[in-house]
C-alpha positions, 0 to 999 in steps of 0.5 A: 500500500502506498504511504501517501494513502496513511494520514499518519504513522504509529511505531510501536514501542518494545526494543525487539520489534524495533530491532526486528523492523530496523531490519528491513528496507521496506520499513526504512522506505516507507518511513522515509515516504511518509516523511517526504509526504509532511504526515505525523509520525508518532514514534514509541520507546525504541522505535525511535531509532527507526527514525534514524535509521531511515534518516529521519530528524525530529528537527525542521530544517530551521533547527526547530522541532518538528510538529509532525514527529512525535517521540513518545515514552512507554511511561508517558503515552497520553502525554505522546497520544494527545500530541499525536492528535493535535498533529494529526489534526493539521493533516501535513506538515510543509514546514519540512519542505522549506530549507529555511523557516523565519517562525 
């Protein structure tokens, strides 16, 4: 299925899953679609690293943290749900398409 179909992106947490997934291309390439394509990325506990991986920065180009990427801590979830809400409300995220943002 094609990335652009999903609205936004939840990766679970758990350090096996991550390891697991880390391991394949396919999920680096989706990842890195749904990036290019401005969606919300809720990203939980180890999954993080996917990010990364897929070369993926929490940061906008201006160095400001980014709207649309979410970093949520197992032992924080609602905190990183309702975030990822808010995000996902806004639909895109362009700000990651401009090399400079003045905001």
């Amino acid at each position: 299925c094609a990335p652009v179909l999903f609205d936004g992106l939840v990766l679970p947490g758990g350090e096996a899953g991550a390891q697991h997934m880390g391991n394949q291309i396919e999920i680096a390439d989706f990842l890195s679609s749904q990036y290019r394509h401005c969606k919300t990325i809720l990203a939980i506990g180890a999954s993080k690293s996917l990010l990364v991986r897929a070369g993926i920065d929490a940061k906008l180009p201006n160095g400001q943290p980014d709207p649309g990427i979410v970093i949520g801590e197992e032992a924080r979830m609602s905190t990183a749900i309702s975030a990822f809400i808010a995000a996902l409300g806004k639909h895109r995220h362009p700000k990651r398409e401009c090399s400079t943002n003045a905001e």
